[in-house]
C-alpha positions in Angstrom: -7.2 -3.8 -34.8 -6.7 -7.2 -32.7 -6.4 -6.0 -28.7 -4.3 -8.8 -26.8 -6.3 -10.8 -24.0 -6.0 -9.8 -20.8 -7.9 -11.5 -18.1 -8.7 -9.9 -14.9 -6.9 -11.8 -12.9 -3.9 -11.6 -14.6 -4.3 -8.0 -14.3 -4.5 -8.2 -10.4 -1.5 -10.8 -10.0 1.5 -9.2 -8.2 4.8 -10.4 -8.3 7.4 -9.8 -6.0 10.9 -10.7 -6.9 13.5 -12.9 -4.9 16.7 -10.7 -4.2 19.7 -12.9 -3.3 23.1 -11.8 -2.3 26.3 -14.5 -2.1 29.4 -14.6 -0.9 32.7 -16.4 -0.9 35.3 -17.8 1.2 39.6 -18.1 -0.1 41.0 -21.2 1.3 45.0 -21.1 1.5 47.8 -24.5 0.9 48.8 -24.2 4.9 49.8 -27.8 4.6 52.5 -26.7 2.8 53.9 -24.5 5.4 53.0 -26.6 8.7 52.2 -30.2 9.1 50.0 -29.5 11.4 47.5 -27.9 8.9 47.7 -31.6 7.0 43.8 -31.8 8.5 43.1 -28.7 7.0 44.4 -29.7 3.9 42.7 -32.9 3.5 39.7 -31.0 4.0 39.6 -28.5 1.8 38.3 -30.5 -1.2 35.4 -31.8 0.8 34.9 -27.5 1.6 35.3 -26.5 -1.7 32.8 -29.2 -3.1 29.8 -27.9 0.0 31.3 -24.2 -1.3 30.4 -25.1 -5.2 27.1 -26.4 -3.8 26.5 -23.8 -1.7 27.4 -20.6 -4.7 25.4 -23.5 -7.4 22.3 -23.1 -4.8 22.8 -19.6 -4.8 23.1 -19.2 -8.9 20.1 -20.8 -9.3 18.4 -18.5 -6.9 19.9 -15.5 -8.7 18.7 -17.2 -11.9 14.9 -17.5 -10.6 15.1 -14.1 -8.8 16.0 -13.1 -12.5 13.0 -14.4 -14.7 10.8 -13.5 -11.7 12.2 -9.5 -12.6 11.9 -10.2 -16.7 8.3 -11.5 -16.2 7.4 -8.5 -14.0 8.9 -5.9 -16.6 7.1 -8.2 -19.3 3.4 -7.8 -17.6 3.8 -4.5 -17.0 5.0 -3.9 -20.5 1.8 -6.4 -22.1 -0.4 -4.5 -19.5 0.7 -0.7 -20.7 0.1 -2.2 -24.7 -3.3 -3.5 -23.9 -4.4 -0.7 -21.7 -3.1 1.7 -24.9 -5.3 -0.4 -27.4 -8.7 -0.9 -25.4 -8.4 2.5 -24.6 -8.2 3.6 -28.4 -11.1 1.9 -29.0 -13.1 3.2 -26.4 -12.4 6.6 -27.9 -13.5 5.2 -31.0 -16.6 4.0 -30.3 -15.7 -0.2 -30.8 -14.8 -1.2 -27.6 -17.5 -4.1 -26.3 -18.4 -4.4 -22.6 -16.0 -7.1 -22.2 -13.2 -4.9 -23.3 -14.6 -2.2 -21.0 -14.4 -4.9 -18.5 -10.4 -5.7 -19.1 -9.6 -2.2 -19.2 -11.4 -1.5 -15.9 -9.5 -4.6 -14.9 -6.2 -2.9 -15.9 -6.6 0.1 -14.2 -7.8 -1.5 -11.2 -4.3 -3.1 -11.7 -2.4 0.1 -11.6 -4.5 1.5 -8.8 -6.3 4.3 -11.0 -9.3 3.3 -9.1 -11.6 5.9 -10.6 -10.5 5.1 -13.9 -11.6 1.9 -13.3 -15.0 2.2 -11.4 -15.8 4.5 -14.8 -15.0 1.6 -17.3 -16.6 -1.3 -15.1 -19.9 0.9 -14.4 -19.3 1.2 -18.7 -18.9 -2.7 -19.0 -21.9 -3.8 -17.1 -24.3 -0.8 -18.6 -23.1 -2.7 -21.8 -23.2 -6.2 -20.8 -24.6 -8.5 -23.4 -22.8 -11.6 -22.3 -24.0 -14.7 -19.7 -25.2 -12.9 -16.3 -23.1 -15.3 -14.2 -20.1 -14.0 -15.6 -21.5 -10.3 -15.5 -20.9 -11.4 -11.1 -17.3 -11.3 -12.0 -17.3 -7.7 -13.2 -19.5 -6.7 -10.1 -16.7 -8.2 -8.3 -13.9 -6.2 -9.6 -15.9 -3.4 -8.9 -16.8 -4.1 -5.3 -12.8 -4.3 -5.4 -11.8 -1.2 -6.5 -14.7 1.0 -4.7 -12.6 -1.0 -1.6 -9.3 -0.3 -2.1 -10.9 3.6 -2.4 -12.2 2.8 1.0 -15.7 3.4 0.0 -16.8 0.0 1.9 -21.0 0.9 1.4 -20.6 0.8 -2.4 -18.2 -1.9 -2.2 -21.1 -3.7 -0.3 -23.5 -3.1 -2.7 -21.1 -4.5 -5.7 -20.1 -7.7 -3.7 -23.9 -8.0 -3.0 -24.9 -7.9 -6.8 -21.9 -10.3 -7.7 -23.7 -13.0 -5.4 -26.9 -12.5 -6.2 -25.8 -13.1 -9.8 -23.4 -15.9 -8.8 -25.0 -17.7 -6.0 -21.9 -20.0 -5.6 -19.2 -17.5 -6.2 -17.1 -18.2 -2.8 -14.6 -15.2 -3.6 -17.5 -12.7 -3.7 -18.9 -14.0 -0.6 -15.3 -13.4 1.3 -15.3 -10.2 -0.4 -18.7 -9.1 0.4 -17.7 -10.3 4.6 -14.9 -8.9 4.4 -16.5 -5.2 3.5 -19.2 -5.9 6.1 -16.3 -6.1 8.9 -15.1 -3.0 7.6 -18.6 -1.7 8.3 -18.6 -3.6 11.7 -21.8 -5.5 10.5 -20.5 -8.2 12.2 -23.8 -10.7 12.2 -24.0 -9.6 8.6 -20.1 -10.6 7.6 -20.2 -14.1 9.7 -23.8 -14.8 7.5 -21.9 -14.0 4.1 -18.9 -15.9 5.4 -20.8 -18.9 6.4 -22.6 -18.7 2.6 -18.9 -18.9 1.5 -18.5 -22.5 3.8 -21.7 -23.9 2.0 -20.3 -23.8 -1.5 -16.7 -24.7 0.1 -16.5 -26.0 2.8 -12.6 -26.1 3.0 -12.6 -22.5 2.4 -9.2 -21.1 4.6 -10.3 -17.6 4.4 -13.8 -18.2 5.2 -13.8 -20.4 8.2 -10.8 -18.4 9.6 -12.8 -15.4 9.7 -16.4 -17.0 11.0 -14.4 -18.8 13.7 -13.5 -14.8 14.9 -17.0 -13.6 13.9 -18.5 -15.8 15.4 -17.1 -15.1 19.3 -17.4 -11.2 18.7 -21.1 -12.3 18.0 -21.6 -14.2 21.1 -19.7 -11.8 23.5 -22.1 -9.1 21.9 -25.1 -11.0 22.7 -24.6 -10.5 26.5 
């Protein structure tokens, strides 16, 4: 039975939808019952043509806010079908670690976190692929042990994700960002700093040292 691909981070990506609301204004031929409104009437094409511009802008924002509501209800759809399949052949017996992986993804995606720790812990007992890659799974992990707010095993995840993945800049944020949860302050700036190394352009990363790094100092004395 072919299961559709679904990638991890597809399964995380959120989308929020644009909600626009319009409205109009009625113009009215006073020209014709006062020469005074002649100024009024000479304007009114130029009005109407900002009005067209302005409901076009408007219908176009409608029309995005539209497919942005479609392509939610068609993830969510793909995501459900997917989740179905892997999870029929987990039951069977078939499923490989990477499928264990993408289903751990998907339920980290619908926030059944202990759903998902159980079928990552699965995936990387089973792992037979590259060991960098495995860092990705550790990753996920260290995700959903955080949204559960259990920050020490989210630690440990992050922790085996960079060992594993030496340059792997979002496990470093990830792994700082769980130490600050911990208030291991020293030991989040040191993982954020590892994140500068391998990028040192890294918004995320130099945000938060720049912070770390004062609570530090003020700490120190």
């Amino acid at each position: 039975m072919a299961v559709p691909a679904v990638h991890a981070s597809a399964a995380l990506a959120l989308i929020q939808p644009d909600i626009a609301r319009a409205t109009e204004d009625l113009l009215l031929p006073l020209a014709a019952l006062n020469p005074a409104y002649d100024m009024v009437a000479e304007a009114a094409p130029l009005e109407f043509s900002v009005l067209f511009l302005y409901l076009g802008g408007l219908l176009a924002l409608l029309g995005f806010g539209t497919f942005l509501v479609v392509r939610q209800v068609l993830v969510k759809r793909e995501l459900e079908n997917a989740a179905k399949e892997l999870q029929e052949r987990v039951r069977s017996g078939e499923a490989s670690s990477e499928e264990y992986f993408e289903l751990g993804a998907i339920m980290v995606r619908k926030k059944f976190f202990s759903l998902a720790n159980k079928y990552l812990e699965l995936a990387i007992a089973k792992w037979e692929g590259d060991e960098q890659e495995l860092a990705q799974v550790y990753n996920a992990l260290g995700f959903s042990y955080f949204s559960e707010d259990k920050f020490k095993e989210a630690v440990k995840a992050y922790e085996k994700a960079v060992s594993l993945q030496p340059a792997y800049v979002t496990g470093w944020n990830n792994l700082g960002d769980a130490l600050e949860r911990q208030k291991e302050w020293a030991r989040a700036l040191k993982a954020y700093d590892t994140a500068l190394v391998y990028d040192p352009s890294n918004r995320i990363a130099a945000g938060r040292a720049k912070d770390l790094k004062q609570r530090v100092e003020r700490l120190r004395y």
